[in-house]
C-alpha positions in Angstrom: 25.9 -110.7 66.8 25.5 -106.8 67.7 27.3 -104.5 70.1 26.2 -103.0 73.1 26.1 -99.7 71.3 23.7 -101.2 68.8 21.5 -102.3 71.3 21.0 -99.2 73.3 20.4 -97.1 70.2 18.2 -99.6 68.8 15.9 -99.6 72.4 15.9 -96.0 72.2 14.7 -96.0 68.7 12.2 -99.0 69.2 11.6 -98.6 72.9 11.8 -102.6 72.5 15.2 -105.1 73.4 16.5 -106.5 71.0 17.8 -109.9 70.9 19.5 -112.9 68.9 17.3 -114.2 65.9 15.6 -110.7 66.0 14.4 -110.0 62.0 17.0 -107.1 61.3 14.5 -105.1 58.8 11.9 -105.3 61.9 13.7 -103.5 64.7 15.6 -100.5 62.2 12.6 -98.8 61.8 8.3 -98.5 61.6 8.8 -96.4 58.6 8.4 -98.4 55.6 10.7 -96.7 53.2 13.6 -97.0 55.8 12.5 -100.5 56.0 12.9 -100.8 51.9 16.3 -99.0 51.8 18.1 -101.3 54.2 16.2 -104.4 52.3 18.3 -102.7 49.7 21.3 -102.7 51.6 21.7 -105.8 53.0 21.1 -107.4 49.3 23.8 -105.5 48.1 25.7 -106.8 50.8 24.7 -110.0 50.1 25.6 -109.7 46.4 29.2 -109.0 47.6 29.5 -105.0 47.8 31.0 -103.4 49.7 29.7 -99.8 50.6 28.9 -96.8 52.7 25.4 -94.9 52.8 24.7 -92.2 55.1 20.9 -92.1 56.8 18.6 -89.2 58.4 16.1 -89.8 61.0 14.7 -86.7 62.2 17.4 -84.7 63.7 20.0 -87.9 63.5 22.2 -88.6 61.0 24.4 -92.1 60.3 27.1 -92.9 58.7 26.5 -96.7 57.8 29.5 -99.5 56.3 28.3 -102.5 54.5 30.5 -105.6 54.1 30.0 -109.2 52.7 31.3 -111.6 55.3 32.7 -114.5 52.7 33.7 -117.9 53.8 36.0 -118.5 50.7 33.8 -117.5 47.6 30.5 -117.5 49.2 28.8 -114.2 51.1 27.9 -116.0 53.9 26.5 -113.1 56.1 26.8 -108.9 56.1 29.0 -106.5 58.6 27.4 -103.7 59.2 29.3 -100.8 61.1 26.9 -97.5 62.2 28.7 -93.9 63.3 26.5 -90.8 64.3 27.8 -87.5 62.4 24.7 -85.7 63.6 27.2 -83.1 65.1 29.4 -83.2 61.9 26.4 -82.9 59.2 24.7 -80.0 61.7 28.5 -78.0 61.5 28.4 -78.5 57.7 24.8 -77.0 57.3 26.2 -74.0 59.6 29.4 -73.6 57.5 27.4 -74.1 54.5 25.1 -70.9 55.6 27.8 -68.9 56.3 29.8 -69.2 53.5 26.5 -68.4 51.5 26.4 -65.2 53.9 30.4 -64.3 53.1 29.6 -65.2 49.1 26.4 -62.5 49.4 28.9 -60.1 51.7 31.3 -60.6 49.0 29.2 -59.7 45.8 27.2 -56.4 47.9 31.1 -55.2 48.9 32.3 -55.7 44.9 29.3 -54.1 43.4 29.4 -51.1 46.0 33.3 -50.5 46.3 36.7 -50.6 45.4 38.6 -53.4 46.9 41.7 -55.1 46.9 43.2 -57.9 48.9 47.1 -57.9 49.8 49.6 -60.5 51.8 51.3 -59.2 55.2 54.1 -58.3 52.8 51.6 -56.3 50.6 51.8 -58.1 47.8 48.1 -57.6 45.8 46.4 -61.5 45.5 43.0 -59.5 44.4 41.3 -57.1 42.6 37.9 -56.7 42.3 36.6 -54.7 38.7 35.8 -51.4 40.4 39.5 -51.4 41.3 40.7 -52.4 37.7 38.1 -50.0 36.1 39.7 -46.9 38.4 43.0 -47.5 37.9 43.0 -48.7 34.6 45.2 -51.4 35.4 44.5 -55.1 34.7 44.0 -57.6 37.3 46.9 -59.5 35.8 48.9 -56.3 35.9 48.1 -55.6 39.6 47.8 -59.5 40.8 51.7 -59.9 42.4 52.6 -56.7 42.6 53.2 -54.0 45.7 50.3 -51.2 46.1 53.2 -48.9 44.9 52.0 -49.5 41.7 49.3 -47.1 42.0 51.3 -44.7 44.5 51.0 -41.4 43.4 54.2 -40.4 45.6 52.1 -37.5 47.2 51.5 -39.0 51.0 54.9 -38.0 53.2 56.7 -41.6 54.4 55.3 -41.0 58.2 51.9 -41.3 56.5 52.8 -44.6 54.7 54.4 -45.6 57.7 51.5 -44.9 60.4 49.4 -46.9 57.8 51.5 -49.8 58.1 51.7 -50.0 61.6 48.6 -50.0 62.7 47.2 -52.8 60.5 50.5 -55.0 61.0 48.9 -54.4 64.6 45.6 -55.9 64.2 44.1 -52.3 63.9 41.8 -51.0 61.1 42.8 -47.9 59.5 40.6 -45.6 57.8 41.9 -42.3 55.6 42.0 -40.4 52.4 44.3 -42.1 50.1 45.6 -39.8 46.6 46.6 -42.7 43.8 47.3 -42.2 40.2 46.1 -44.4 37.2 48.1 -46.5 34.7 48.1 -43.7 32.2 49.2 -40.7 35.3 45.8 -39.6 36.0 45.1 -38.8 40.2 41.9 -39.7 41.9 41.4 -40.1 45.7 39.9 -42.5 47.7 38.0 -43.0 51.1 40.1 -45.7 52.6 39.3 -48.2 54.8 42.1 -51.3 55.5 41.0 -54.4 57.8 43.5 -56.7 58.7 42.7 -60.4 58.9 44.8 -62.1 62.2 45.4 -65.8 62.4 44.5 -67.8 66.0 47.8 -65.8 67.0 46.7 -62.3 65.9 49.0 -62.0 63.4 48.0 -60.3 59.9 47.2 -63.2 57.5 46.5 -60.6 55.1 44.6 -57.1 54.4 41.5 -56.4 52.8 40.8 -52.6 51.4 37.9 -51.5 51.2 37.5 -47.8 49.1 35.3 -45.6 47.9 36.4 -42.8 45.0 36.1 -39.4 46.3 38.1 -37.8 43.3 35.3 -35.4 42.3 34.7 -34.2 46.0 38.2 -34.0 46.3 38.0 -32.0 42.9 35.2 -29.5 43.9 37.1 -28.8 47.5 40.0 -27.4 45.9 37.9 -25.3 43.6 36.0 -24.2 46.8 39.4 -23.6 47.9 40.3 -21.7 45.3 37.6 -19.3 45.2 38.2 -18.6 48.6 41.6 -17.6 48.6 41.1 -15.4 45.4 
Protein backbone atom coordinates (compact mmCIF):
# COMPACT_ATOMS: atom_id res chain seq x y z
CA UNK A 1 0.00 0.00 0.00
CA UNK A 2 1.39 3.69 -0.63
CA UNK A 3 -0.14 7.07 -0.09
CA UNK A 4 -1.21 9.49 -2.54
CA UNK A 5 1.80 11.63 -1.55
CA UNK A 6 4.02 8.71 -2.49
CA UNK A 7 2.59 8.35 -5.70
CA UNK A 8 2.84 11.80 -7.00
CA UNK A 9 6.44 12.23 -5.93
CA UNK A 10 7.26 8.97 -7.25
CA UNK A 11 5.54 9.99 -10.98
CA UNK A 12 7.47 13.04 -10.78
CA UNK A 13 10.65 11.30 -10.11
CA UNK A 14 9.87 8.34 -12.68
CA UNK A 15 7.55 10.27 -14.95
CA UNK A 16 5.83 6.58 -14.70
CA UNK A 17 2.46 5.55 -12.29
CA UNK A 18 3.02 3.52 -10.08
CA UNK A 19 0.81 0.80 -9.06
CA UNK A 20 0.12 -2.40 -6.65
CA UNK A 21 2.73 -5.28 -7.13
CA UNK A 22 5.13 -2.58 -8.59
CA UNK A 23 9.01 -3.90 -7.60
CA UNK A 24 9.79 -1.15 -4.88
CA UNK A 25 13.75 -1.01 -5.82
CA UNK A 26 12.45 -0.35 -9.63
CA UNK A 27 10.42 2.72 -9.28
CA UNK A 28 12.89 4.67 -6.34
CA UNK A 29 15.38 5.40 -8.74
CA UNK A 30 17.57 4.64 -12.30
CA UNK A 31 20.61 5.30 -10.35
CA UNK A 32 22.09 2.09 -9.28
CA UNK A 33 23.75 2.97 -6.09
CA UNK A 34 20.39 4.53 -4.82
CA UNK A 35 18.96 1.33 -6.01
CA UNK A 36 21.70 -0.68 -3.73
CA UNK A 37 21.15 1.61 -0.61
CA UNK A 38 17.43 1.02 -0.30
CA UNK A 39 18.20 -2.92 -1.15
CA UNK A 40 20.12 -2.16 2.03
CA UNK A 41 17.35 -0.69 3.74
CA UNK A 42 14.55 -2.69 3.25
CA UNK A 43 16.87 -5.88 4.50
CA UNK A 44 17.51 -4.19 7.46
CA UNK A 45 14.01 -3.66 7.80
CA UNK A 46 13.38 -7.03 7.18
CA UNK A 47 15.98 -8.20 9.80
CA UNK A 48 13.83 -6.34 12.34
CA UNK A 49 15.43 -2.67 12.58
CA UNK A 50 14.13 -0.13 13.10
CA UNK A 51 15.79 3.11 11.70
CA UNK A 52 16.06 6.53 10.00
CA UNK A 53 18.42 7.45 7.03
CA UNK A 54 18.36 10.75 5.34
CA UNK A 55 18.76 10.79 1.26
CA UNK A 56 19.99 13.49 -1.45
CA UNK A 57 18.82 13.60 -4.93
CA UNK A 58 20.06 16.56 -6.59
CA UNK A 59 18.68 19.50 -4.88
CA UNK A 60 16.09 17.15 -2.69
CA UNK A 61 16.62 15.93 0.46
CA UNK A 62 14.54 13.09 2.59
CA UNK A 63 14.18 12.22 5.69
CA UNK A 64 13.30 8.33 5.42
CA UNK A 65 11.73 5.86 8.76
CA UNK A 66 12.16 2.16 8.43
CA UNK A 67 9.97 -0.20 10.41
CA UNK A 68 9.53 -4.06 10.52
CA UNK A 69 5.75 -4.71 10.33
CA UNK A 70 5.69 -8.15 12.69
CA UNK A 71 2.85 -10.37 12.91
CA UNK A 72 3.88 -11.79 16.45
CA UNK A 73 7.61 -12.78 16.05
CA UNK A 74 7.88 -12.76 12.35
CA UNK A 75 8.78 -9.41 10.13
CA UNK A 76 6.25 -9.94 7.86
CA UNK A 77 6.56 -6.67 5.67
CA UNK A 78 8.46 -3.01 6.11
CA UNK A 79 6.79 0.64 6.95
CA UNK A 80 8.43 3.00 5.34
CA UNK A 81 7.61 6.83 6.14
CA UNK A 82 9.34 9.69 3.62
CA UNK A 83 9.53 13.73 4.77
CA UNK A 84 11.30 16.36 2.50
CA UNK A 85 13.73 18.72 4.68
CA UNK A 86 15.05 20.12 1.43
CA UNK A 87 14.11 23.62 3.04
CA UNK A 88 15.47 22.59 6.48
CA UNK A 89 18.96 20.99 5.22
CA UNK A 90 19.29 24.25 2.58
CA UNK A 91 18.73 26.73 6.08
CA UNK A 92 21.34 24.58 7.82
CA UNK A 93 23.95 25.00 4.92
CA UNK A 94 23.08 28.96 5.18
CA UNK A 95 23.51 29.02 8.97
CA UNK A 96 26.36 26.83 8.72
CA UNK A 97 28.09 29.62 6.30
CA UNK A 98 27.30 32.24 8.36
CA UNK A 99 28.43 31.13 11.43
CA UNK A 100 31.80 30.26 9.55
CA UNK A 101 31.58 34.09 8.44
CA UNK A 102 30.87 35.37 12.33
CA UNK A 103 33.74 32.65 13.55
CA UNK A 104 36.32 34.47 10.69
CA UNK A 105 34.58 38.16 11.89
CA UNK A 106 35.30 37.00 15.27
CA UNK A 107 39.12 35.98 14.99
CA UNK A 108 40.05 39.33 12.40
CA UNK A 109 38.14 41.61 15.33
CA UNK A 110 40.40 39.64 18.30
CA UNK A 111 43.64 39.82 16.47
CA UNK A 112 43.09 43.63 15.44
CA UNK A 113 41.41 45.09 18.62
CA UNK A 114 40.54 45.30 22.06
CA UNK A 115 37.21 43.91 22.96
CA UNK A 116 35.03 43.10 25.54
CA UNK A 117 31.51 41.82 25.75
CA UNK A 118 29.04 43.02 28.74
CA UNK A 119 25.24 42.13 29.84
CA UNK A 120 22.45 45.14 29.72
CA UNK A 121 23.53 45.52 33.32
CA UNK A 122 27.28 45.75 32.33
CA UNK A 123 28.37 42.96 33.83
CA UNK A 124 31.80 41.77 31.59
CA UNK A 125 30.87 37.90 30.07
CA UNK A 126 34.14 38.41 27.73
CA UNK A 127 37.42 39.33 27.21
CA UNK A 128 39.38 38.84 24.44
CA UNK A 129 43.70 38.73 25.09
CA UNK A 130 44.32 42.17 23.72
CA UNK A 131 41.97 43.34 26.44
CA UNK A 132 43.72 41.15 29.24
CA UNK A 133 47.19 41.98 27.84
CA UNK A 134 46.28 46.07 28.29
CA UNK A 135 44.89 46.03 31.39
CA UNK A 136 46.80 43.47 32.96
CA UNK A 137 43.90 42.03 34.37
CA UNK A 138 42.91 38.27 33.92
CA UNK A 139 40.03 37.14 32.19
CA UNK A 140 38.95 35.48 35.31
CA UNK A 141 39.53 38.68 37.20
CA UNK A 142 37.43 40.76 34.62
CA UNK A 143 34.82 37.82 33.67
CA UNK A 144 31.67 38.98 36.30
CA UNK A 145 32.64 42.02 37.15
CA UNK A 146 31.32 45.87 36.23
CA UNK A 147 33.69 47.96 33.61
CA UNK A 148 34.49 49.99 36.76
CA UNK A 149 37.10 47.83 37.26
CA UNK A 150 39.21 49.45 34.87
CA UNK A 151 37.57 53.10 35.45
CA UNK A 152 40.14 55.43 35.86
CA UNK A 153 37.62 57.99 37.59
CA UNK A 154 38.70 60.72 35.09
CA UNK A 155 35.39 61.04 32.72
CA UNK A 156 32.73 63.53 34.62
CA UNK A 157 29.28 61.26 35.45
CA UNK A 158 27.34 63.24 32.46
CA UNK A 159 29.97 61.43 30.30
CA UNK A 160 29.36 57.94 31.79
CA UNK A 161 25.87 58.83 31.71
CA UNK A 162 25.43 59.94 27.90
CA UNK A 163 27.40 56.63 27.25
CA UNK A 164 24.86 54.70 28.80
CA UNK A 165 21.97 56.08 27.32
CA UNK A 166 22.57 55.93 24.04
CA UNK A 167 23.42 52.20 23.78
CA UNK A 168 20.52 51.16 26.42
CA UNK A 169 18.81 52.94 23.18
CA UNK A 170 19.81 50.79 20.47
CA UNK A 171 22.51 53.44 19.45
CA UNK A 172 26.22 52.97 18.86
CA UNK A 173 28.47 55.18 20.64
CA UNK A 174 31.86 55.97 19.59
CA UNK A 175 34.56 58.12 21.97
CA UNK A 176 37.81 58.37 23.65
CA UNK A 177 37.77 56.32 26.77
CA UNK A 178 40.93 57.10 29.64
CA UNK A 179 41.22 53.51 31.77
CA UNK A 180 43.80 52.55 34.14
CA UNK A 181 45.57 49.08 34.46
CA UNK A 182 45.49 46.56 37.40
CA UNK A 183 48.76 47.89 38.74
CA UNK A 184 47.39 52.08 38.24
CA UNK A 185 48.98 52.66 35.01
CA UNK A 186 46.48 55.09 32.38
CA UNK A 187 46.14 54.41 28.75
CA UNK A 188 43.31 55.59 26.43
CA UNK A 189 41.29 54.04 24.00
CA UNK A 190 39.37 54.69 20.73
CA UNK A 191 35.97 53.40 21.74
CA UNK A 192 33.47 52.08 19.82
CA UNK A 193 30.19 50.22 21.88
CA UNK A 194 27.46 48.31 19.66
CA UNK A 195 24.52 47.24 21.30
CA UNK A 196 22.94 43.88 20.38
CA UNK A 197 18.68 44.40 20.57
CA UNK A 198 16.49 41.32 20.83
CA UNK A 199 13.21 40.95 18.26
CA UNK A 200 11.93 43.88 20.72
CA UNK A 201 14.99 46.19 20.34
CA UNK A 202 15.93 45.85 23.62
CA UNK A 203 19.87 45.52 24.54
CA UNK A 204 20.65 41.85 24.84
CA UNK A 205 23.98 42.90 25.53
CA UNK A 206 27.06 45.26 24.37
CA UNK A 207 30.03 44.47 22.42
CA UNK A 208 33.23 47.05 22.71
CA UNK A 209 35.26 47.31 20.25
CA UNK A 210 38.74 49.57 21.12
CA UNK A 211 41.68 50.45 19.78
CA UNK A 212 44.75 51.87 22.30
CA UNK A 213 45.53 55.36 21.51
CA UNK A 214 47.71 55.82 24.81
CA UNK A 215 50.85 56.93 22.94
CA UNK A 216 48.93 59.45 20.68
CA UNK A 217 47.23 60.56 23.56
CA UNK A 218 50.91 60.72 25.17
CA UNK A 219 52.55 62.72 22.32
CA UNK A 220 49.37 65.29 22.23
CA UNK A 221 49.93 66.43 25.52
CA UNK A 222 53.71 66.84 24.92
CA UNK A 223 52.59 68.88 21.74
CA UNK A 224 50.57 70.55 24.15
CA UNK A 225 53.08 71.22 26.37
CA UNK A 226 55.51 72.73 24.15
CA UNK A 227 52.99 74.96 22.99
CA UNK A 228 51.99 76.50 26.03
CA UNK A 229 55.68 76.95 27.20
Amino acid sequence: TYNNSFATKTKRASGKPIYKGSHMLRILSDKRQTTRRFKEYYERAFNGESFIEVEHDGDTWSEISFYPIRDQLEVIGTACFSRDITTRKKAEALLKTALKELSDYKVALDESSIVSITDPKGIITYVNDNFCKLSKYSAGELIGKNHRIVSSSFHEKSFIKNLWSTILKGEVWRNELRNKTKDGEIYWLDATIVPFLDSKKRPVQFVAINKDITERKLIEKQLLSQKIQ
